[in-house]
Residue, then its C-alpha position, 0 to 999 in steps of 0.5 A: x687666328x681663322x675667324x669662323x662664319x656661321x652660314x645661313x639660307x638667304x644670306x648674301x655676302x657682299x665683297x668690299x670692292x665693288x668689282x667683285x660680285x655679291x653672293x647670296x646662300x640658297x641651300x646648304x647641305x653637308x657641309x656645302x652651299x649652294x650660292x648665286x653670284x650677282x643676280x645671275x640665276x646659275x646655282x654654283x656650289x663651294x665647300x663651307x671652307x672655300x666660301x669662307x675663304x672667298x670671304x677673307x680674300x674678298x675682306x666680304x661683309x654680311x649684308x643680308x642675315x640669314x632668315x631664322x629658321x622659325x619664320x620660314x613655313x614648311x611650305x615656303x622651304x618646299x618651295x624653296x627646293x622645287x625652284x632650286x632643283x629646277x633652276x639646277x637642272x635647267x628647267x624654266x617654270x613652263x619646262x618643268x609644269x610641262x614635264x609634271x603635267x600641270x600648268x605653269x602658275x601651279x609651279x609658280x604657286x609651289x615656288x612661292x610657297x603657297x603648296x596647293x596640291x603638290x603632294x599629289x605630284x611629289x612622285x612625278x615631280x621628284x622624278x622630273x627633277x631626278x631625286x628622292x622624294x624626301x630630298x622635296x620633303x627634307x632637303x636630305x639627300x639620303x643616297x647619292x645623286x648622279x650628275x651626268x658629266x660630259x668626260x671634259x666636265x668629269x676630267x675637270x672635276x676630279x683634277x679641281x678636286x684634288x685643289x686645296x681650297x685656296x686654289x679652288x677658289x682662285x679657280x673659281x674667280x679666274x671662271x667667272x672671270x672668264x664668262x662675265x667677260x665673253x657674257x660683255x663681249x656677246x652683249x657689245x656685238x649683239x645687235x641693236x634695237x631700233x630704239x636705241x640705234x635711233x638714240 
């Protein structure tokens, strides 16, 4: 019998070996999570069952439960989905207060919940992060968001679509595979600072 997982935001699964990284749940919507891996800043995506499946390969544990919807402010939701849309997009805090016009601790202030006078800049800032100002205010999407896609990225996408989840997954494992281990060769060849070629 298939155990069934209930996902939340914020919860972080951690995988019983210890050479697997952990992942934490940042949004959800339809039926897809947004997760981080490790505490890498990138935001990868996975259908419900793939995540699911992930977790019985790995033999996963829940470390972190999901905070209860009640204790989360409108707020710090709104927050929540500022940071998110920018990291998706690429933004660092300074890009994004400069594209809205406002300073970076205002978009530091958003991102921690404390909303000020974002509804002023909703317009622009849902503009600068390319949805729908209710995808802000809801986190619902209520028309489809174009992705540009280079025609390497699209021709992968459609063939990784037509995967069966379990496939999927092992594709996703053998890629993040591949950048952790160029992300450890970049780091042995990077240049040492002083400090430590003096240790």
């Amino acid at each position: 019998m298939t155990e069934t997982f209930r996902f939340g935001v914020g919860q972080i699964w951690s995988p019983v070996d210890a050479a697997e990284t952990f992942r934490e749940i940042v949004t959800i919507q339809a039926e897809v999570l947004h997760f981080r891996v490790g505490n890498h800043q990138e935001i990868m995506t996975a259908t419900e069952v793939t995540f699911g499946a992930w977790i019985r390969q790995t033999n996963a544990v829940l470390k972190k439960e999901a905070a209860p919807p009640a204790t989360l402010s409108p707020g710090l939701e709104l927050g929540r989905r500022i940071r998110l849309l920018r990291e998706m997009v690429g933004f660092s805090q300074q890009q994004l207060a400069d594209k809205v016009g406002i300073s970076r601790s205002a978009v530091a202030f958003w991102e921690t919940g404390r909303s000020g006078h974002v509804g002023k800049h909703l317009g622009t800032l849902a503009k600068v992060l390319g949805v729908e100002p209710e995808v802000l205010l809801t986190g619902m999407a209520y028309k489809a968001i174009q992705a540009t896609l280079t025609p390497d990225e699209h021709t992968f996408l459609n063939l990784y679509r037509q995967l069966d989840p379990l496939i999927k997954l092992q594709a996703q494992k053998w890629i993040e595979r591949r950048v952790r281990q160029k992300d450890e060769a970049m780091a042995s060849i990077a240049p040492k600072s002083p400090k430590e070629k003096a240790g």
